[in-house]
Structure formats: structure tokens, C-alpha cells
C-alpha positions as CSV (number, residue, x, y, z in Angstrom):
1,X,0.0,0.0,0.0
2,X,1.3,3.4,-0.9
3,X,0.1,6.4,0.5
4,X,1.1,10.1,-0.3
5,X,0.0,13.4,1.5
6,X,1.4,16.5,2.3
7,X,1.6,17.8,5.6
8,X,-0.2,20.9,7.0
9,X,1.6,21.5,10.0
10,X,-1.0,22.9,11.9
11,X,-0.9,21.5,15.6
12,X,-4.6,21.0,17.2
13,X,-5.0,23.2,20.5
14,X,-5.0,20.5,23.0
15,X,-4.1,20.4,26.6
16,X,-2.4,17.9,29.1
17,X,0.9,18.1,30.1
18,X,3.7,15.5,30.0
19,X,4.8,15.3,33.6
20,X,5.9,12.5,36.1
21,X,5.5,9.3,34.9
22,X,3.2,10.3,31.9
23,X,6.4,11.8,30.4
24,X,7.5,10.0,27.1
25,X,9.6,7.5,27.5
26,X,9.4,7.2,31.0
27,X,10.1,3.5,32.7
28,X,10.7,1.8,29.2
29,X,13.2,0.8,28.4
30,X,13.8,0.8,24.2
31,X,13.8,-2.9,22.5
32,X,17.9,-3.9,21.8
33,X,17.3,-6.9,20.0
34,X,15.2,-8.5,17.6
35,X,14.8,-7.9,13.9
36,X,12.9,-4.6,14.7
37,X,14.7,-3.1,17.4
38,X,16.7,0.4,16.9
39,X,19.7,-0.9,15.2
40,X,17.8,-3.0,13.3
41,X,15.9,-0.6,11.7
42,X,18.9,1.9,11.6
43,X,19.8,-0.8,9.3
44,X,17.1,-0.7,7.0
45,X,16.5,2.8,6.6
46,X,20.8,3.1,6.0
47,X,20.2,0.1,3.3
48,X,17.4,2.1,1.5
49,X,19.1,5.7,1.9
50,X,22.1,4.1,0.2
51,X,20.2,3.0,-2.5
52,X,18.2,6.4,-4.6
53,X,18.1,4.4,-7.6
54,X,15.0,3.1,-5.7
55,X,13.1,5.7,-4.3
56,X,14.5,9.0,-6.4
57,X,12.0,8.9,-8.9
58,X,9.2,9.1,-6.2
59,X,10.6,12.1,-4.3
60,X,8.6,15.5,-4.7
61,X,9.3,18.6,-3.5
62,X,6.6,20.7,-1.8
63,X,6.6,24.7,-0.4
64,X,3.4,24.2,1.6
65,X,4.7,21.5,4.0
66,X,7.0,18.5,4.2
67,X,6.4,16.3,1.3
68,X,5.9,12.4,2.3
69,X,5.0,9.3,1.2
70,X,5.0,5.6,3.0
71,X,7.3,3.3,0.5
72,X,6.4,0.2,2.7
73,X,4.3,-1.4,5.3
74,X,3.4,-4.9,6.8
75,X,2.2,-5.8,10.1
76,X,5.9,-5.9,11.4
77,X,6.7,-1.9,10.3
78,X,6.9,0.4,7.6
79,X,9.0,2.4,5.6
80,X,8.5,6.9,4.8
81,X,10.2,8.6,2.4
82,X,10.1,12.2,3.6
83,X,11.4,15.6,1.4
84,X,11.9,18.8,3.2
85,X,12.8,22.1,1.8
86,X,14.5,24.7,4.0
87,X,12.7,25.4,7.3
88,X,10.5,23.0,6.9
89,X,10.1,20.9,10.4
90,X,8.0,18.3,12.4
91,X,7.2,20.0,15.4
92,X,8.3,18.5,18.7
93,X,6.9,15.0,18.3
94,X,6.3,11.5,19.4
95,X,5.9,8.4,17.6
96,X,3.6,6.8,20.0
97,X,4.7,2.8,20.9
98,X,7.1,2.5,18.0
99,X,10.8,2.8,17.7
100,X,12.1,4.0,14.5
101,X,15.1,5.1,13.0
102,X,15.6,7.8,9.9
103,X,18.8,7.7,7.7
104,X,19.2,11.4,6.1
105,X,19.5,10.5,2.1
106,X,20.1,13.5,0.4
107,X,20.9,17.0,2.1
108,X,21.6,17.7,5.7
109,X,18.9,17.8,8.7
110,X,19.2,18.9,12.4
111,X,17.5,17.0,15.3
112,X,16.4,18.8,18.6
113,X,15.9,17.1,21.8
114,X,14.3,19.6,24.8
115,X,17.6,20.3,25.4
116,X,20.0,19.9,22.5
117,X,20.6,19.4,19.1
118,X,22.8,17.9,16.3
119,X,23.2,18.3,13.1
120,X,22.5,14.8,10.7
121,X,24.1,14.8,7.8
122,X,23.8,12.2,4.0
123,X,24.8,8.8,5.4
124,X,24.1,9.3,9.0
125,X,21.4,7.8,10.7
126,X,19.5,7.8,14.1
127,X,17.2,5.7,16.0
128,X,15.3,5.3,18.8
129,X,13.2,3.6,21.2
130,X,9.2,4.0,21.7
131,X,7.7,7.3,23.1
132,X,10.8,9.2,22.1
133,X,10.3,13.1,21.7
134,X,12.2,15.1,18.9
135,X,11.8,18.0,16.5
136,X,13.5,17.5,13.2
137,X,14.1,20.1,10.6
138,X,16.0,21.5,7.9
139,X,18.1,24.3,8.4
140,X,20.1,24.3,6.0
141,X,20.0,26.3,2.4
142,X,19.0,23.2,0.1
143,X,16.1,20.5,-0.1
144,X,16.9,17.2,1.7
145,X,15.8,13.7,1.3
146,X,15.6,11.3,4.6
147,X,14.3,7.2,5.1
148,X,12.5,6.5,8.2
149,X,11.6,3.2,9.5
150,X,9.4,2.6,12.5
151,X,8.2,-1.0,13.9
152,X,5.2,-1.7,14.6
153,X,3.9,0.3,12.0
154,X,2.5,3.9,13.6
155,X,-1.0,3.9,14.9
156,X,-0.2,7.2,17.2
157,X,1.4,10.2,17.6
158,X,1.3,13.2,19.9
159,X,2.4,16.4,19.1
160,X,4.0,18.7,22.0
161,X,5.7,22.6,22.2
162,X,7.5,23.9,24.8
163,X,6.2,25.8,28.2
164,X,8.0,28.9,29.5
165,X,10.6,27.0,31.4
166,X,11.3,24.4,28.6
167,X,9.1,21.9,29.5
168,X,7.3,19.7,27.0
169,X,3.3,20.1,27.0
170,X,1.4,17.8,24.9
171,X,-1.0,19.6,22.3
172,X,-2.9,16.9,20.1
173,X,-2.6,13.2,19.4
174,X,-3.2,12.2,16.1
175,X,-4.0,8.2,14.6
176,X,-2.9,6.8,11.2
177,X,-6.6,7.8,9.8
178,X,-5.3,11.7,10.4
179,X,-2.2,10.8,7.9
């Protein structure tokens, strides 16, 4: 099944806050092995990035919003190919019980954490366990091309912005019918 939208970016107004034990992540530890744990699917999304030959022709390019489009998906996880022109971003973000990874393809991408960043470059890759909360985004002066993997497939996502004092405060969840 192949499925391509373009993002709106528009957050609902929503309103709890991720505190205490509520807080992403919190008390889980991420998955280390298995064929869909972190590195595994660091793997994957490395293995497809290093491969345009496959995907290039698919790739669009979009000024209204990120530009995306799933490449894969069984009941074990599924694959996005995602395009992003200069300041174009997620939003601080969840991906609900999923890990995932994302290889950056083409172009240069910078991920933020609540409280720091780093810059991802064409050929690296990061992952991460369930319920992990990041902002990613293109800051740089050209388009960029990145391969994300996530396992199980994603049924859920919260969106969140920062309080006054840095604090994550969770705005909207959204379900796979919303993309």
C-alpha cells in the first residue's frame, strides 16, 4: 500500500501536560534486540538511503509543508520517504509505541531534543526507542531527502511545544486515519 499526502503542520489546540511518569519514554526501556529493534531498523533505513536508484523517482518537492510518502508497510513496520525544503520541520513530536530510525538520504537535517541538538548529515542515521520526543528540521540552504523506518507500523502520535521554562506540554494526538 502506498500512500502520499502533504503535511499541514498545523498542531490542534490541545491540553495535558507531559509530567511525572506520563512523560515520554518514562520506565521503558527501548527494544535492543530482535529484527525490529533500533539498530535494526537503523539498518534498513541506512540500506534504503544508500540505494536512490530506488526511491529517487518518487521524491517531490513541496513549499506548503514536508512532502511524504509511505514506501512500505506490513504488520511488522513500515518504511517513509520524507522531502523537506528549507525550514520546513516536524514540530516536537512523538511516535507513539514505535521505535524507529531515519537515515538522512540527500541534504543535511538537524534534530532537537528539549535540550540539545545535532546536526544529521547524508549517510548518518539515528534511531530510537518507543515514546521518544524530537523535533527534526531542515536548516540548512537546500532541499533534503531522509528514510524513516518505524516497527510496529505507527498507529499514534502526539504532538507537544515547549512551556516557559522548557518543558514539553502535549497539544494533540493524532492516529494513522489523520495521515
Amino acid at each position: 500500500m502506498t500512500v502520499t499526502a502533504t503535511e499541514s503542520g498545523t498542531p490542534e489546540n490541545g491540553a495535558s501536560r507531559a509530567a511525572g511518569t506520563d512523560a515520554p519514554g518514562a520506565g521503558r526501556p527501548a527494544p535492543s534486540g530482535g529484527p525490529f529493534a533500533p539498530p535494526r531498523l537503523a539498518e534498513r533505513a541506512r540500506a534504503l538511503a544508500d540505494n536512490p536508484e530506488e526511491w529517487i523517482h518518487r521524491v517531490r518537492l513541496d513549499p506548503q509543508g514536508r512532502w511524504y510518502e509511505r514506501v512500505h508497510q506490513d504488520a511488522d513496520h513500515e518504511i517513509w520517504l520524507i522531502s523537506w525544503l528549507p525550514g520546513q520541520s516536524t514540530g516536537f513530536h512523538d511516535h507513539g509505541g514505535s521505535a524507529g530510525a531515519f537515515a538522512v538520504a540527500l541534504g543535511a537535517l538537524e534534530e532537537h531534543r528539549v535540550r540539545d541538538h545535532r546536526a544529521v548529515g547524508a549517510g548518518q542515521v539515528r534511531s530510537f526507542g518507543p515514546d521518544y520526543v524530537h523535533d527534526v528540521r531542515n536548516t540548512s540552504d537546500a532541499p533534503a531527502v531522509s528514510v524513516h523506518v518505524y516497527a510496529p507500523p505507527l498507529s499514534t502520535m502526539r504532538r507537544y511545544d515547549l512551556d516557559a521554562d522548557g518543558e514539553l506540554v502535549r497539544l494533540a494526538a493524532e492516529s494513522a486515519d489523520d495521515w
